[in-house]
Phi, psi and omega in degrees: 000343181271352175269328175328286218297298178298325172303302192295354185269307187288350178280329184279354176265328195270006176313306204267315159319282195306317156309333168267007162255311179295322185288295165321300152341280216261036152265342182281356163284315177326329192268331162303325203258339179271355187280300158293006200272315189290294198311336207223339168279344169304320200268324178300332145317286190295323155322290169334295172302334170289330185276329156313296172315300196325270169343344178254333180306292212306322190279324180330290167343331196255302187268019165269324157316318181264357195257348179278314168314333168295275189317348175257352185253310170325275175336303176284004184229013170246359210263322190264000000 
């Protein structure tokens, strides 16, 4: 009966090991998942800001288009 009684002490110290390894694991995942969590509201930040910047080349881009188009049909029409 002292080895039951003992067996049952060491399943219950390796139990206990083992449990106090999964409570670790999953708080460094917890800080891992808040971690990426700042990372991906960061990153959705700097999207934002590349689409903006986009959007201002592009229209800056249109409008050198038409103001040189304008100044090229102007030009050719004070010329006449």
């Amino acid at each position: 009966m002292y080895s039951s009684q003992r067996e049952r002490e060491m399943q219950a110290s390796e139990e206990s090991s083992r449990l106090d390894r999964i409570e670790i694991a999953i708080e460094k995942l917890t800080k891992d998942i808040d971690e990426l969590r700042q990372e991906s509201k960061d990153l959705g930040t700097r999207f934002g800001f590349y689409q903006q910047s986009t959007q201002a080349i592009v229209n800056l881009a249109f409008s050198l288009v038409a103001s040189a188009t304008v100044s090229v049909f102007v030009t050719g029409l004070l010329r006449h």
